[in-house]
MIDOSE-1310 file (N, C-alpha, C; in nm, 2 decimals, decimal comma, always signed):
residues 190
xxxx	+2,91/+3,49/-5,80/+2,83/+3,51/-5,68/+2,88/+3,43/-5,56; +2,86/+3,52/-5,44/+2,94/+3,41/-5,34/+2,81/+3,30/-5,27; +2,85/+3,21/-5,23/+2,73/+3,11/-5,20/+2,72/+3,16/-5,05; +2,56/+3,17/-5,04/+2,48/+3,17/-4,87/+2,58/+3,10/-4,84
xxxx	+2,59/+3,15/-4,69/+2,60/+3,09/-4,57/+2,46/+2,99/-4,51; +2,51/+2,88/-4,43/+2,40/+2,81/-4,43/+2,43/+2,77/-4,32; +2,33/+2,81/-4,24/+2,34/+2,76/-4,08/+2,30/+2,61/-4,03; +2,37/+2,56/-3,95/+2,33/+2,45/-3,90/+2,45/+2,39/-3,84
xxxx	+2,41/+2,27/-3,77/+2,54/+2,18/-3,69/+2,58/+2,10/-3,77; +2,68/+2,08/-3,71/+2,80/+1,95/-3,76/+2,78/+1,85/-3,75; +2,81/+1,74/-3,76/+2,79/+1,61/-3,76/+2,90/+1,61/-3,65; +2,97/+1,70/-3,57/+3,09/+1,67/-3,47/+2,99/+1,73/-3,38
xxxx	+2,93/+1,81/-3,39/+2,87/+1,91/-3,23/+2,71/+1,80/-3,24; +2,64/+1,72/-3,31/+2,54/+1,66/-3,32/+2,63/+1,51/-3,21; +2,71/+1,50/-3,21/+2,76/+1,35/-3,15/+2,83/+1,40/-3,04; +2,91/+1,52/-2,98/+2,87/+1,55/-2,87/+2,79/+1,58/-2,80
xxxx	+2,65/+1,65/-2,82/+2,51/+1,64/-2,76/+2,48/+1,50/-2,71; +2,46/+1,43/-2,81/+2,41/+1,23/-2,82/+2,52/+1,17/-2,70; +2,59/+1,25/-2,67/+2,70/+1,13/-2,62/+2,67/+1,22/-2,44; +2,67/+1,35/-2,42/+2,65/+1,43/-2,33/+2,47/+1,38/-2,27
xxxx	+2,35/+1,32/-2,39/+2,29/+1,31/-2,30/+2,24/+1,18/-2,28; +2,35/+1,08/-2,33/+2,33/+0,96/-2,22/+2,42/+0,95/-2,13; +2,53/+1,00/-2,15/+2,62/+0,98/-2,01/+2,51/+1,07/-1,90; +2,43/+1,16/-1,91/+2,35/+1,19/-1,83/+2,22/+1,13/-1,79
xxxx	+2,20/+1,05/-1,87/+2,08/+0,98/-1,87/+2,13/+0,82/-1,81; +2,26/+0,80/-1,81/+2,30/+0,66/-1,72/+2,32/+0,71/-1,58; +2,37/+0,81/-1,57/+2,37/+0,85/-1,40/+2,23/+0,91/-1,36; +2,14/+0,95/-1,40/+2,00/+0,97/-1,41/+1,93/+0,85/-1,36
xxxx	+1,88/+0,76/-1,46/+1,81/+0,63/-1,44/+1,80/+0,58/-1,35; +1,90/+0,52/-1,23/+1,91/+0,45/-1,10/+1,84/+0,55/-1,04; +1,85/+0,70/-1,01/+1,81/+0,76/-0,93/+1,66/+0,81/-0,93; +1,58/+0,75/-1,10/+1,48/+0,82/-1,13/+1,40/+0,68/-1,10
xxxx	+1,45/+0,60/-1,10/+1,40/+0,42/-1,05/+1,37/+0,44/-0,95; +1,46/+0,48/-0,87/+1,41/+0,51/-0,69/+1,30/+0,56/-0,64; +1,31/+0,70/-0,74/+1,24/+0,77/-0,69/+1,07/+0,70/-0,74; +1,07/+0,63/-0,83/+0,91/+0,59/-0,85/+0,89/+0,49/-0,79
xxxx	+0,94/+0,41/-0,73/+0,94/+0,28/-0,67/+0,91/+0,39/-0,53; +0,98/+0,46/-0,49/+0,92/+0,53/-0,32/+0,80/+0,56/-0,32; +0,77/+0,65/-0,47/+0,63/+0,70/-0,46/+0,52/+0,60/-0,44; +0,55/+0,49/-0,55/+0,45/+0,34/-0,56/+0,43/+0,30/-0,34
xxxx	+0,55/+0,31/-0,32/+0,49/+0,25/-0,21/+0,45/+0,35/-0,10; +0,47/+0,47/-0,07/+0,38/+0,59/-0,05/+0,28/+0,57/-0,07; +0,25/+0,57/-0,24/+0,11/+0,54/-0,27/+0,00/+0,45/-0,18; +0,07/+0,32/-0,22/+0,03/+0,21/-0,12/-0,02/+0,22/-0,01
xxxx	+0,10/+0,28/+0,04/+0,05/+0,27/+0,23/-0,09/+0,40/+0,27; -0,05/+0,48/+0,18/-0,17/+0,55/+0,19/-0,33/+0,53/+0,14; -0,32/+0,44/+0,04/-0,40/+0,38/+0,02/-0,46/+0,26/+0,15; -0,39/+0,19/+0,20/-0,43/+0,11/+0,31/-0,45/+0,23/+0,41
xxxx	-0,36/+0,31/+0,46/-0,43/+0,38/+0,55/-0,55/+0,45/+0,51; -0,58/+0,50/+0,45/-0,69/+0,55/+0,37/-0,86/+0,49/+0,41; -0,83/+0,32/+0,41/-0,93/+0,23/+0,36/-0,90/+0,20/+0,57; -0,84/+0,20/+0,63/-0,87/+0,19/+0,78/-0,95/+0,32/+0,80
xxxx	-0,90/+0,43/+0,77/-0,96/+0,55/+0,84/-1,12/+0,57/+0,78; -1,17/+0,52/+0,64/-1,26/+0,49/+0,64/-1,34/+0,41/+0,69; -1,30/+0,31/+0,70/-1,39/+0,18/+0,77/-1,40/+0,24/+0,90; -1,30/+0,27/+0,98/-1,32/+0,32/+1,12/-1,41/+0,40/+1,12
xxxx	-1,48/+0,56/+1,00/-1,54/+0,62/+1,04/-1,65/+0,59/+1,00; -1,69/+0,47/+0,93/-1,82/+0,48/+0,86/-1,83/+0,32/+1,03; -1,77/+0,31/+1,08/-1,83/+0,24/+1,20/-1,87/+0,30/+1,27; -1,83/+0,41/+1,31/-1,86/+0,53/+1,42/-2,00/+0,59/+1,39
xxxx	-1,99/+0,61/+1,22/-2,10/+0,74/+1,18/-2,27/+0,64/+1,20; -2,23/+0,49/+1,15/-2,33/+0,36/+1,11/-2,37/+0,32/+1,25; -2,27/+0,36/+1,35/-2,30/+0,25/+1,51/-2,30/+0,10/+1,44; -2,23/+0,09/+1,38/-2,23/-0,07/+1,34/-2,08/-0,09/+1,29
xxxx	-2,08/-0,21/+1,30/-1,97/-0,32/+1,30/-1,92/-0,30/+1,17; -1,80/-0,26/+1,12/-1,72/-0,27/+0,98/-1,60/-0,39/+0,98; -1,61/-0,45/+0,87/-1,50/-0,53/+0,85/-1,41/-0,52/+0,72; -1,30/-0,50/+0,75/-1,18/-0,50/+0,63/-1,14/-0,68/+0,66
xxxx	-1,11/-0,68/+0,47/-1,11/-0,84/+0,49/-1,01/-0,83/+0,32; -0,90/-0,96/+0,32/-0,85/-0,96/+0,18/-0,98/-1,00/+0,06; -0,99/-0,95/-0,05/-1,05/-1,04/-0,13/-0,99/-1,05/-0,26; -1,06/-1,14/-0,34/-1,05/-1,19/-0,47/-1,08/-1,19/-0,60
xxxx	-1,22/-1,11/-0,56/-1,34/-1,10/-0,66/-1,37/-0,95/-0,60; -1,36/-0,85/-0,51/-1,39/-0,73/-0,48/-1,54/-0,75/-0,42; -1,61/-0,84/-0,38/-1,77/-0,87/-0,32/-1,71/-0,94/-0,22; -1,66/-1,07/-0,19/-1,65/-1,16/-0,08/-1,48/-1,16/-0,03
xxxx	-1,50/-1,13/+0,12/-1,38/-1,20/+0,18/-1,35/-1,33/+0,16; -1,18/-1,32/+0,10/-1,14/-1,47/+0,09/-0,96/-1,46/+0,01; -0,92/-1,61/+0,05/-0,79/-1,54/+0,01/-0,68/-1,53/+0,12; -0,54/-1,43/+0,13/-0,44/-1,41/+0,23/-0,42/-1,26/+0,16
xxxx	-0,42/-1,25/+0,04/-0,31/-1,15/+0,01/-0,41/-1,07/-0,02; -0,35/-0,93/+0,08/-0,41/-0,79/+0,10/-0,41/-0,72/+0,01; -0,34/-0,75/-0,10/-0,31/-0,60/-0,24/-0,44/-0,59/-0,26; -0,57/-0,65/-0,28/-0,70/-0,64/-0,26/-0,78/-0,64/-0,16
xxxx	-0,80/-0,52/-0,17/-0,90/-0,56/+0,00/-1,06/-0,51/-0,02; -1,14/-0,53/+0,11/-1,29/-0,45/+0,08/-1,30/-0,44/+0,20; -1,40/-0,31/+0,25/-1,39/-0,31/+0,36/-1,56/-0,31/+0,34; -1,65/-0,36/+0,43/-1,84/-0,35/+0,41/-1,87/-0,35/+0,55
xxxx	-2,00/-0,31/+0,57/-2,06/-0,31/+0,69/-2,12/-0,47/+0,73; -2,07/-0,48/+0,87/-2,16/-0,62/+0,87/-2,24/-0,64/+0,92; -2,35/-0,60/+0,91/-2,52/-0,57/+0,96/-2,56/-0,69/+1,04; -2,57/-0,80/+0,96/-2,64/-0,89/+1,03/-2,52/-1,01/+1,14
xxxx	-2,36/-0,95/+1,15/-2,25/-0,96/+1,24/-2,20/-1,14/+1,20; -2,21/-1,17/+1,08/-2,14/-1,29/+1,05/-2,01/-1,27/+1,04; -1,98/-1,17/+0,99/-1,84/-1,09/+0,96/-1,80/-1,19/+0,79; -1,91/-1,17/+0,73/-1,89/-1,23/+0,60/-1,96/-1,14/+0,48
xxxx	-1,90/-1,11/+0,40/-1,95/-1,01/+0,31/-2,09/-1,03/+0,21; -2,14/-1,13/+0,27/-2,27/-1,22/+0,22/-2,37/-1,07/+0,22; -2,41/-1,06/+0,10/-2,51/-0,94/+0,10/-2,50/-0,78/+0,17; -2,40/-0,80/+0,21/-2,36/-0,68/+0,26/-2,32/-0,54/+0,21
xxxx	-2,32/-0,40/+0,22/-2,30/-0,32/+0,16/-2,11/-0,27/+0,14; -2,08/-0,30/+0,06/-1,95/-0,30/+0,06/-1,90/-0,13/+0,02; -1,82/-0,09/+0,14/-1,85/+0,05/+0,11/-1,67/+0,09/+0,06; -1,59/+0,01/+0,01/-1,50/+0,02/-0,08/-1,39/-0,10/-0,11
xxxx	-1,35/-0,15/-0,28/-1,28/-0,21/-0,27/-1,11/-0,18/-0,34; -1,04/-0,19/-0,29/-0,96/-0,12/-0,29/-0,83/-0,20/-0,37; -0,77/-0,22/-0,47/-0,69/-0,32/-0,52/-0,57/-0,23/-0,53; -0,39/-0,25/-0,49/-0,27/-0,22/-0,53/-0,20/-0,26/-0,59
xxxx	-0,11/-0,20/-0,65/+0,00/-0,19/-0,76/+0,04/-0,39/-0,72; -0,02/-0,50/-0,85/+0,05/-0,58/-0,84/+0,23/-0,62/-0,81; +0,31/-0,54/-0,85/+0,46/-0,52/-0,81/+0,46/-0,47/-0,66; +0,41/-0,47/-0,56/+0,37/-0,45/-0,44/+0,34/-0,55/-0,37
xxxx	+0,36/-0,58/-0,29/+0,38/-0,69/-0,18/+0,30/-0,62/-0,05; +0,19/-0,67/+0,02/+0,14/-0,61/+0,16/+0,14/-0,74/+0,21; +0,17/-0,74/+0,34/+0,22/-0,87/+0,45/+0,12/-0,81/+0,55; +0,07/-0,88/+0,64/+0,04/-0,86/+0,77/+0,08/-0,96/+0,84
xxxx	+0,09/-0,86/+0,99/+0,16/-0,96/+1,09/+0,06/-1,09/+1,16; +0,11/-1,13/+1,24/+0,05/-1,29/+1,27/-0,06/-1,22/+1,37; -0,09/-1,11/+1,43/-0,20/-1,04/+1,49/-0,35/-1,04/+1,37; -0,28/-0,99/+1,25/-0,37/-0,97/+1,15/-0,41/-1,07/+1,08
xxxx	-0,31/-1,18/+1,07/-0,31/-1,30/+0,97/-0,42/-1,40/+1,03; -0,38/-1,36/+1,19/-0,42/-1,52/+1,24/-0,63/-1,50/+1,20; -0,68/-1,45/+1,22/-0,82/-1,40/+1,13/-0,78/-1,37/+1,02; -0,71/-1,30/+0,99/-0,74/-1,26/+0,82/-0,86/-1,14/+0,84
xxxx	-0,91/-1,13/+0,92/-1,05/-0,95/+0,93/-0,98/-0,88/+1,01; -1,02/-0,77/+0,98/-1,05/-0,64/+1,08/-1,17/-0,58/+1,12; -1,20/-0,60/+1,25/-1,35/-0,56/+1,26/-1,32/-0,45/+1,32; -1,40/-0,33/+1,30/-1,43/-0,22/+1,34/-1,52/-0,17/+1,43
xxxx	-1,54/-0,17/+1,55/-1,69/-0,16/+1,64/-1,71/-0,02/+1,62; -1,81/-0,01/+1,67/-1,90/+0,18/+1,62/-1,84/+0,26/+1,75; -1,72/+0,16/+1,82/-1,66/+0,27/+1,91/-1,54/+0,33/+1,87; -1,50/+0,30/+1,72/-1,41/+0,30/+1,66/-1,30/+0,24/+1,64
xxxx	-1,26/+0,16/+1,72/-1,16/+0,04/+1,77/-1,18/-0,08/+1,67; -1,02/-0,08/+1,64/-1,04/-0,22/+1,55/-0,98/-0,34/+1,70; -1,04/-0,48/+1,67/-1,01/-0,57/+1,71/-1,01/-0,69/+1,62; -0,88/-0,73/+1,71/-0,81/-0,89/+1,61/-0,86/-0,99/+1,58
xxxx	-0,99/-1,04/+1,62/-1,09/-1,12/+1,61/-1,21/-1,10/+1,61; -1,34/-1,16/+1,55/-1,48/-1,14/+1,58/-1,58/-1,16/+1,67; -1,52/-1,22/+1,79/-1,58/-1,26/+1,90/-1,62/-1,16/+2,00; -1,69/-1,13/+2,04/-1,70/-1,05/+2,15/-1,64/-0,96/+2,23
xxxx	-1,55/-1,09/+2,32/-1,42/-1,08/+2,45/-1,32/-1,03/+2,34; -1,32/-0,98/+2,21/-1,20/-1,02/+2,10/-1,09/-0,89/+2,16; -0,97/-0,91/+2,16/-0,87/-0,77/+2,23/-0,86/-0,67/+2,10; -0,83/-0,56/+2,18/-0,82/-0,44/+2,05/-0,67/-0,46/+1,98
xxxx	-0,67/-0,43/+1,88/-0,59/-0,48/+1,78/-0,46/-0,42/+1,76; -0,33/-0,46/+1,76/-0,22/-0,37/+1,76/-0,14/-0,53/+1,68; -0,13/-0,44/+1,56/-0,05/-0,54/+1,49/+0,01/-0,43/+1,33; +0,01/-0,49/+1,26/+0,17/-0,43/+1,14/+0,12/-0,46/+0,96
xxxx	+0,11/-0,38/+0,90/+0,13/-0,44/+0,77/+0,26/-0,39/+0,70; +0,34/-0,48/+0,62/+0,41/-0,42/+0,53/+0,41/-0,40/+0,40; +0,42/-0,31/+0,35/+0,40/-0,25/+0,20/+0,54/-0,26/+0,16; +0,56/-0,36/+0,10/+0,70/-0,36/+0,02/+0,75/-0,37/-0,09
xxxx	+0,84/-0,34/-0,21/+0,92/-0,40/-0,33/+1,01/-0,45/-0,29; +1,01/-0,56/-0,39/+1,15/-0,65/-0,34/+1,27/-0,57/-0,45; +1,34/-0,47/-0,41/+1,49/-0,40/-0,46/+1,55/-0,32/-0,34; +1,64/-0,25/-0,43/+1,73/-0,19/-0,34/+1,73/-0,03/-0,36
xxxx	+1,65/+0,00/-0,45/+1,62/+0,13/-0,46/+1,48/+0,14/-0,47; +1,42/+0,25/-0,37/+1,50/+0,32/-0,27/+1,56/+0,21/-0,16; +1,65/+0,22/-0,10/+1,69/+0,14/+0,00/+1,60/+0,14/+0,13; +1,54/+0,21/+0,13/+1,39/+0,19/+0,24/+1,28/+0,16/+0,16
xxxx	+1,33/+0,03/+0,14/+1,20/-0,08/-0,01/+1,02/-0,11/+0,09; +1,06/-0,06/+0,23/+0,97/-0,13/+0,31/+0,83/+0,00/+0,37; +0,73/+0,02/+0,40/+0,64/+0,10/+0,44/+0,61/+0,07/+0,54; +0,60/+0,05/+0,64/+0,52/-0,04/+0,81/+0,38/+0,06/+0,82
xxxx	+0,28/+0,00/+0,81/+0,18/+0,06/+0,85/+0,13/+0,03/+0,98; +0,12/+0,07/+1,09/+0,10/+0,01/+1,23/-0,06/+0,04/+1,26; -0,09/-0,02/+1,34/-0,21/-0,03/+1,41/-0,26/-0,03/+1,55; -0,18/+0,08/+1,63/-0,21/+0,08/+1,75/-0,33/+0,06/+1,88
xxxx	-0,34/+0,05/+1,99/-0,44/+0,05/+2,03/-0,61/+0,10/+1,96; -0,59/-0,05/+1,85/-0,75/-0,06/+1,77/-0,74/+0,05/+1,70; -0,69/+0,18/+1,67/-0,70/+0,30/+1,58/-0,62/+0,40/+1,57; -0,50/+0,38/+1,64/-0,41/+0,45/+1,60/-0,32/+0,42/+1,49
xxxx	-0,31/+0,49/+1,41/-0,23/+0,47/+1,26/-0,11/+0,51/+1,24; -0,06/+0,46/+1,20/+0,11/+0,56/+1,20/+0,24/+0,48/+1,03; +0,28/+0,59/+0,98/+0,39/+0,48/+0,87/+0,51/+0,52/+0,91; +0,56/+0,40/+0,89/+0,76/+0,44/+0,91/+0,80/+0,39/+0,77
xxxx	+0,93/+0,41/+0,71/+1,00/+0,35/+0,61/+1,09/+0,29/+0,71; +1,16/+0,22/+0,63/+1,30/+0,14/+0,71/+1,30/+0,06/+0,59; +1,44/-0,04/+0,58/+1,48/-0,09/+0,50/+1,50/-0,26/+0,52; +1,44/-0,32/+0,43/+1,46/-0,49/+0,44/+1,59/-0,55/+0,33
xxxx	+1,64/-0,45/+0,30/+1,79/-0,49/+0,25/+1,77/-0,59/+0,10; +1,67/-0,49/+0,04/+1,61/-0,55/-0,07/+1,52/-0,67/-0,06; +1,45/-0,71/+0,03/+1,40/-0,81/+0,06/+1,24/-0,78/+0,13; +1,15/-0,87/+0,17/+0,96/-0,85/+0,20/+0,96/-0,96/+0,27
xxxx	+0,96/-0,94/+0,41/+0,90/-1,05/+0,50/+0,80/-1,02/+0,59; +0,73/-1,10/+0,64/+0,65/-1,07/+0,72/+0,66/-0,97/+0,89; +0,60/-0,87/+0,89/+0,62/-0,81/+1,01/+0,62/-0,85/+1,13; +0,65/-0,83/+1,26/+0,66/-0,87/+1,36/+0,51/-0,81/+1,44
xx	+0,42/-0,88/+1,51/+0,37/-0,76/+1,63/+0,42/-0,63/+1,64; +0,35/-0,57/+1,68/+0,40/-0,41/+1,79/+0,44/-0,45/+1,86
């Protein structure tokens, strides 16, 4: 009797596959690295934009004062570093999160770096007036606010590692990419 035929691969056409799909999977990798590191910081900056455009509207909708502030614990302002922030109304106008209704806290991707510029740093708040305008200080006379955050990874892929979130005349929003040459420093003013 003649013996079946028996279908199957070789141990020669099994090791060209294996070898076909990592040489594809090495030229792959760098470019699939990129691409999730752009989204992370996409993410990011939309998340910060996100948490302005709300504070700005629940100042508007409240006629009251909102403040975005870095925190630590997600209840009190305190701290430098923005990857956490909260933004609450500040009713009784200390511009301190003491009892206050905190109407979102917002924390990002630790491998993410947010900077603000020396407009934003030098307070550390963003107050929101119910005319919708943010300004760079809590005082009164305080000027409307035009200053910069950056949302950054420190690599080189994507080579625009950086997000600029700007802050124009108190409420205009805007993002650019651009590249810090694998590197996260602090932004400049507008």
């Amino acid at each position: 009797m003649p013996r079946p035929r028996v279908r199957g691969y070789t141990l020669l056409e099994l090791l060209v596959v294996i070898i076909i799909i990592g040489v594809v999977s090495a030229i792959a990798f760098p470019n699939f690295q990129g691409m999730i590191n752009g989204n992370r910081l996409t993410g990011a900056a939309n998340e910060l934009v996100t948490s302005f455009q709300i504070a700005r509207s629940e100042a508007i909708r409240r006629n009251a004062r909102v403040v975005m502030c870095p925190s630590a614990n997600g209840t009190t302002c305190g701290g430098t570093d923005w990857r956490r922030h909260i933004s609450f109304v500040d009713a009784d106008r200390n511009v301190a999160a003491d009892d206050a209704l905190v109407l979102r806290d917002t924390e990002i991707n630790p491998a993410i770096q947010v900077l603000g510029s020396p407009a934003i740093t030098a307070a550390n708040r963003i107050v929101f007036r119910s005319d919708g305008r943010a300004r760079d200080n809590v005082t009164n006379a305080a000027a409307i606010l035009a200053g910069k955050f950056s949302v950054c990874i420190v690599t080189t892929r994507p080579a625009a590692n950086i997000r600029d979130v700007q802050i124009g005349s108190g409420s205009r929003l805007s993002v650019q990419a651009r590249s810090g040459a694998g590197a996260c420093n602090a932004p400049t003013n507008i």
